[in-house]
DRENTORKOL-3810 file (N, C-alpha, C; in nm, 4 decimals):
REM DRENTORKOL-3810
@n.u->8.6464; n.v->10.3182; n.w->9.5225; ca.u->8.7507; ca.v->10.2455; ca.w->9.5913; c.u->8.8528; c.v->10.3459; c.w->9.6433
@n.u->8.8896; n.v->10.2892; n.w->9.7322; ca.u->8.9724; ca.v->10.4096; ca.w->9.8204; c.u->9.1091; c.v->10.3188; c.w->9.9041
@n.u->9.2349; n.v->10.3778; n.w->9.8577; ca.u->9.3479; ca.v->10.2971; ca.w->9.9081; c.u->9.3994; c.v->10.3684; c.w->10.0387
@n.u->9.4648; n.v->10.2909; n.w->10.1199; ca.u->9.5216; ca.v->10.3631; ca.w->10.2235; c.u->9.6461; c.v->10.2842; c.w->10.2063
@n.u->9.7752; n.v->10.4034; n.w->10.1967; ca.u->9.8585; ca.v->10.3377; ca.w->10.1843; c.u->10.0372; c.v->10.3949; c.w->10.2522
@n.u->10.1006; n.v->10.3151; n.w->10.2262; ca.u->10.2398; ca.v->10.3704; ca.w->10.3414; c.u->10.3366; c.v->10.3655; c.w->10.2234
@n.u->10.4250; n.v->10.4645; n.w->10.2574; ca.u->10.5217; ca.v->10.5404; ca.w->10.2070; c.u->10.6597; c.v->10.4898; c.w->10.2156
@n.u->10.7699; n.v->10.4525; n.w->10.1705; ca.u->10.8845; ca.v->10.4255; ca.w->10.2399; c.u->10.9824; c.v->10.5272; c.w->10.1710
@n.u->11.0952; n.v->10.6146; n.w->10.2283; ca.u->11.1900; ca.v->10.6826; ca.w->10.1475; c.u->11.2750; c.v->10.5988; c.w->10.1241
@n.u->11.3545; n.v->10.6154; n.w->10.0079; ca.u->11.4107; ca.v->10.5176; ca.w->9.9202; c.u->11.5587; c.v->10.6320; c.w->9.9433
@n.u->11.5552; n.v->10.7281; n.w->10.0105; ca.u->11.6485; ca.v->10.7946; ca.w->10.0556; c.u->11.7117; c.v->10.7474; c.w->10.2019
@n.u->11.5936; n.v->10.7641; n.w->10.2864; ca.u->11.6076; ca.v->10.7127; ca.w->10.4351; c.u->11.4860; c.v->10.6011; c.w->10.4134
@n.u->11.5433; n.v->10.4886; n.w->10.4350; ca.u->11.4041; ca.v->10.4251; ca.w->10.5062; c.u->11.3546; c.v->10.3617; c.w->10.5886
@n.u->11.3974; n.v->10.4622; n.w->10.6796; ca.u->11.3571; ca.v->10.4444; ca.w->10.7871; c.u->11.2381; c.v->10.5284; c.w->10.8491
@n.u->11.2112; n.v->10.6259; n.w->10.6879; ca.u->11.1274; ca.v->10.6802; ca.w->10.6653; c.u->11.0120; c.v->10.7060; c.w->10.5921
@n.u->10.8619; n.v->10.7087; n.w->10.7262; ca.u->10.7242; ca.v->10.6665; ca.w->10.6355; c.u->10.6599; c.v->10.7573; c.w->10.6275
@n.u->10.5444; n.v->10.7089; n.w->10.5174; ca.u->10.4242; ca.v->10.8092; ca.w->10.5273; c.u->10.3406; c.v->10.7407; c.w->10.4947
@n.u->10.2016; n.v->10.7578; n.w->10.5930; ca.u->10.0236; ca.v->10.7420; ca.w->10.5683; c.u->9.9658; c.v->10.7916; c.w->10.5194
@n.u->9.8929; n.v->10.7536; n.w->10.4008; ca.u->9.8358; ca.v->10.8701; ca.w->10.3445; c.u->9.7227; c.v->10.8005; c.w->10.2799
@n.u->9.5932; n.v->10.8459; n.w->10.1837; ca.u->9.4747; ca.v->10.7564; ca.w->10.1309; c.u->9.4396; c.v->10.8411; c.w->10.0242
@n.u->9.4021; n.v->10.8089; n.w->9.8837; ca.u->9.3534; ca.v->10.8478; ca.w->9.8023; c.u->9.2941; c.v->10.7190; c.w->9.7096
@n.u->9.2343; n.v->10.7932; n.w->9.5910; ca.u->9.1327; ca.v->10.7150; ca.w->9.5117; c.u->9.2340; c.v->10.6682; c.w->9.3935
@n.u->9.3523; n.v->10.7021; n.w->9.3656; ca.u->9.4692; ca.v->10.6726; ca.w->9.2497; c.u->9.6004; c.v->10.6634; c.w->9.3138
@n.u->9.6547; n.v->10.5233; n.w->9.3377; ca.u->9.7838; ca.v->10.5316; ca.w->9.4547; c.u->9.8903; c.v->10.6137; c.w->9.3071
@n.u->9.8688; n.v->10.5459; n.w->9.2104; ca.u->9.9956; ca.v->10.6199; ca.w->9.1151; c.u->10.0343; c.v->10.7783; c.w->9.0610
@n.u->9.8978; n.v->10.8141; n.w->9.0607; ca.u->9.8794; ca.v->10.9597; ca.w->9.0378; c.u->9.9507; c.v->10.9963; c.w->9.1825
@n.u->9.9545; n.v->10.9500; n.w->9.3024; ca.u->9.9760; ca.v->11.0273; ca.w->9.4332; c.u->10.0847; c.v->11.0228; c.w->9.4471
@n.u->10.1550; n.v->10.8878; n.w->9.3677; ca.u->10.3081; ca.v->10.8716; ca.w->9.4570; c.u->10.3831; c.v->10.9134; c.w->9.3713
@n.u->10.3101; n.v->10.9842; n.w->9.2271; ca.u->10.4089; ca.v->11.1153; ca.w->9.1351; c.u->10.4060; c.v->11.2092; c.w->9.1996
@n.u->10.2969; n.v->11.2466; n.w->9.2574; ca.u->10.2974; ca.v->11.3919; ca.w->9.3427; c.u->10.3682; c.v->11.3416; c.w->9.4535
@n.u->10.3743; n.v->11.3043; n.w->9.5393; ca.u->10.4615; ca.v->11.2571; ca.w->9.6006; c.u->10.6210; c.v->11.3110; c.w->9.5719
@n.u->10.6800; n.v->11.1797; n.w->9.4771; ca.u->10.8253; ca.v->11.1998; ca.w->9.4162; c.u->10.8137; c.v->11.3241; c.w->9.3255
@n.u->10.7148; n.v->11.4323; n.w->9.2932; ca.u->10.7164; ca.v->11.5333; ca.w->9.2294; c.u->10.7690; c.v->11.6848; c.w->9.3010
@n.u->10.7582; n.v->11.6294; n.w->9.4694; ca.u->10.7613; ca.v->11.7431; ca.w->9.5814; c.u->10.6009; c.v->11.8171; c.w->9.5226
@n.u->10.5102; n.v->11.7927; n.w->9.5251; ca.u->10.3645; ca.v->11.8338; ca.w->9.5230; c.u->10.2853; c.v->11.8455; c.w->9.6540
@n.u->10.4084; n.v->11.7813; n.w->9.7261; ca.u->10.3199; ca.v->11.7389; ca.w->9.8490; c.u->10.3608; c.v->11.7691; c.w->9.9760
@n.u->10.3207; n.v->11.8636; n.w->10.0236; ca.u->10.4027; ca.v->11.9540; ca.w->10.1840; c.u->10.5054; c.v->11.8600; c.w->10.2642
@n.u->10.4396; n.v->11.7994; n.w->10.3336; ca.u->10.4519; ca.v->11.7082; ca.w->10.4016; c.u->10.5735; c.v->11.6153; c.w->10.3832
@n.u->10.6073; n.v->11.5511; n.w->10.2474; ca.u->10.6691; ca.v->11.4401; ca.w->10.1597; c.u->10.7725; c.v->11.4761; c.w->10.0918
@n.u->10.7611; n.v->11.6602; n.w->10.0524; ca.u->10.8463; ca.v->11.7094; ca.w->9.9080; c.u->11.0411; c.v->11.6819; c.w->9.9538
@n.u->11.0835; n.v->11.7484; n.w->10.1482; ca.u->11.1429; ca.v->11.7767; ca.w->10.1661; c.u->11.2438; c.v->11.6175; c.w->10.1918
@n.u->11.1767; n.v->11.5174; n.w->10.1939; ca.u->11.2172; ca.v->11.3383; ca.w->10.2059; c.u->11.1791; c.v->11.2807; c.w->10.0695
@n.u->11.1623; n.v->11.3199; n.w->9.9553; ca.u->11.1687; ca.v->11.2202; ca.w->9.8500; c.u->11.3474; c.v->11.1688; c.w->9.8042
@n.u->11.2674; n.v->11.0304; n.w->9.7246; ca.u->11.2272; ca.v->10.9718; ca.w->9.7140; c.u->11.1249; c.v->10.9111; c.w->9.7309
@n.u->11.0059; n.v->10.8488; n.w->9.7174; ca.u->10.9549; ca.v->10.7357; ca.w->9.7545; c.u->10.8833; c.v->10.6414; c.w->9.6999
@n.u->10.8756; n.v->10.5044; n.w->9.7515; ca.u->10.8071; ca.v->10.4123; ca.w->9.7007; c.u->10.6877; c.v->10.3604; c.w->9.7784
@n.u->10.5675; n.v->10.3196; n.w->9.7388; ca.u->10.4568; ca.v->10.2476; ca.w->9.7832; c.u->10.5051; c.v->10.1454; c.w->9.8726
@n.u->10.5376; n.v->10.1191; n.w->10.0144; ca.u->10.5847; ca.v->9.9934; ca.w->10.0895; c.u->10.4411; c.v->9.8861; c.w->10.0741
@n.u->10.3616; n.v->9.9510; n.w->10.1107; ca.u->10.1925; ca.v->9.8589; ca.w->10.1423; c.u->10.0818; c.v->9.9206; c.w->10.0896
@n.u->9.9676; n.v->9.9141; n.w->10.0361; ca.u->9.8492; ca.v->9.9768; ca.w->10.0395; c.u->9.7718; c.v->9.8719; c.w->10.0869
@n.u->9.6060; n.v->9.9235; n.w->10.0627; ca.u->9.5099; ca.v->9.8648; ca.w->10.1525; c.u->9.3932; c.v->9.9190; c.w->10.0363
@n.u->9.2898; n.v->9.8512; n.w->9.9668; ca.u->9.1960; ca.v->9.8649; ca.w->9.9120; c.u->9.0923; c.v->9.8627; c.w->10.0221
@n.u->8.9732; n.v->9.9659; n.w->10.0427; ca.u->8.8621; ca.v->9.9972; ca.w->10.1266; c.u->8.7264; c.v->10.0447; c.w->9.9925
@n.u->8.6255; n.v->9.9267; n.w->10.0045; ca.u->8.4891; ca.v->9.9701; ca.w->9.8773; c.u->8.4195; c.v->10.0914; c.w->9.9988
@n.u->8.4603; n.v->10.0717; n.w->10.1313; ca.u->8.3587; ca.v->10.1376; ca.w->10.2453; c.u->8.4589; c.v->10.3006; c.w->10.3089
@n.u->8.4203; n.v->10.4036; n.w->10.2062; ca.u->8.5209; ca.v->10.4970; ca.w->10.2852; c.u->8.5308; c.v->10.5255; c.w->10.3829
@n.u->8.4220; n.v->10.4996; n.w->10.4517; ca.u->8.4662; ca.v->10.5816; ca.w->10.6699; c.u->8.5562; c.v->10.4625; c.w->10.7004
@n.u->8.5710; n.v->10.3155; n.w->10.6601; ca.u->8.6518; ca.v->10.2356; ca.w->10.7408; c.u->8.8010; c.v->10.2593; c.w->10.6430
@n.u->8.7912; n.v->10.3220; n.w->10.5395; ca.u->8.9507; ca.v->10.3440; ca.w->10.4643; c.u->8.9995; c.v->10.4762; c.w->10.5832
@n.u->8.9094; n.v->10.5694; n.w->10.5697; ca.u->8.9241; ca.v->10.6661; ca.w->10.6487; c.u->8.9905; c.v->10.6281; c.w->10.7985
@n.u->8.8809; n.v->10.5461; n.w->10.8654; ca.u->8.9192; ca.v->10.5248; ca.w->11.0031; c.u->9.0773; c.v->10.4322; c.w->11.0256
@n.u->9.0801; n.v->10.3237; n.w->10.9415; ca.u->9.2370; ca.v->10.2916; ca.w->10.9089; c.u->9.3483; c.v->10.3668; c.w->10.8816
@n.u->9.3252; n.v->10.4451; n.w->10.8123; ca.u->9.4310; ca.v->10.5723; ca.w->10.8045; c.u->9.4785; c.v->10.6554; c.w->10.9451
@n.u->9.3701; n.v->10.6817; n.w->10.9954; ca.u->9.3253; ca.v->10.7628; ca.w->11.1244; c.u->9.4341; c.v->10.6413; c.w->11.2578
@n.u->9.3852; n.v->10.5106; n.w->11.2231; ca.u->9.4376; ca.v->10.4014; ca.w->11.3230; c.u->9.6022; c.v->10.3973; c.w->11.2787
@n.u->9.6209; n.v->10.3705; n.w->11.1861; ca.u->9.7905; ca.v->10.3987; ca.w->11.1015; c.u->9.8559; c.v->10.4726; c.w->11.1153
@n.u->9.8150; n.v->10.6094; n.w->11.1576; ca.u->9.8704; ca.v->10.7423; ca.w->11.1738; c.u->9.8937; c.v->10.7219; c.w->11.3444
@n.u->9.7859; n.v->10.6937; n.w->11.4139; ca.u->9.8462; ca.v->10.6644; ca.w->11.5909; c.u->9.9545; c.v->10.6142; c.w->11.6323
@n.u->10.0002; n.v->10.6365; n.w->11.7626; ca.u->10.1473; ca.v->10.4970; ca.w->11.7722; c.u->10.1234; c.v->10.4058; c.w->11.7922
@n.u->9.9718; n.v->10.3433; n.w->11.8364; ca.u->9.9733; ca.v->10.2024; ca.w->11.8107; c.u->9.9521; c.v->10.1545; c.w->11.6633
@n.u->9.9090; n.v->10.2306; n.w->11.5539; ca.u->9.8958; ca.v->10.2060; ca.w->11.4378; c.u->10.0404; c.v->10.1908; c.w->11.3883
@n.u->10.1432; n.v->10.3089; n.w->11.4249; ca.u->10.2375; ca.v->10.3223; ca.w->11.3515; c.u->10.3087; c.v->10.1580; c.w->11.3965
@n.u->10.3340; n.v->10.1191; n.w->11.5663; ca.u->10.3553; ca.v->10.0432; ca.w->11.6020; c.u->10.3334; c.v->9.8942; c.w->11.5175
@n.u->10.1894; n.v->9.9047; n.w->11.5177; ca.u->10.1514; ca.v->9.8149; ca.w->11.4252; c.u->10.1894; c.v->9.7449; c.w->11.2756
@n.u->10.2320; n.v->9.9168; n.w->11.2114; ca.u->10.2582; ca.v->9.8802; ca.w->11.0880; c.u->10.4114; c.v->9.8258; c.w->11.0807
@n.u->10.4715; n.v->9.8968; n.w->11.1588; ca.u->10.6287; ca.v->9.8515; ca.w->11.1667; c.u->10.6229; c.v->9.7155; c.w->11.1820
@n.u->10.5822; n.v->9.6331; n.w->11.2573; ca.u->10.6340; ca.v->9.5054; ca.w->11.3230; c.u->10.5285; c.v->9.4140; c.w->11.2313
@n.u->10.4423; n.v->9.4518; n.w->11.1061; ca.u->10.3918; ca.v->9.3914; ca.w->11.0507; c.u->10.4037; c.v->9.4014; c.w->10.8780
@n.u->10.4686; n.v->9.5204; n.w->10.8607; ca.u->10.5033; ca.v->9.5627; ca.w->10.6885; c.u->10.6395; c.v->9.5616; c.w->10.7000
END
């Protein structure tokens, strides 16, 4: 099982992140741990949404669609 899931800073939040792994809790310690390039320099954060995928190329390809501006678009006006 494979989650794809969005980020909200609990500092700014107006600030997200996409991201997918196999343990959302293990990730969003690394996450709020600064473990994570990307995330370390905006923590806080909390899990806004995830997404359970049993089929990884379509967790994959959702992530991939989430990360675009019509994805990002998407997620805003719907999470």
């Amino acid at each position: 099982m494979l989650y794809v899931y969005i980020l909200q800073g609990l500092a700014d939040p107006d600030r997200f992140y996409v991201g997918i792994t196999a343990d959302s809790k293990s990730r969003l310690k690394e996450h709020n741990a600064g473990e994570v390039f990307h995330t370390a320099k905006y923590k806080p954060w909390k899990i806004k949404n995830y997404f359970a995928f049993d089929d990884h190329a379509k967790a994959y390809a959702f992530e991939r669609y989430l990360k675009s501006g019509s994805g990002r678009a998407f997620a805003k006006s719907h999470f």
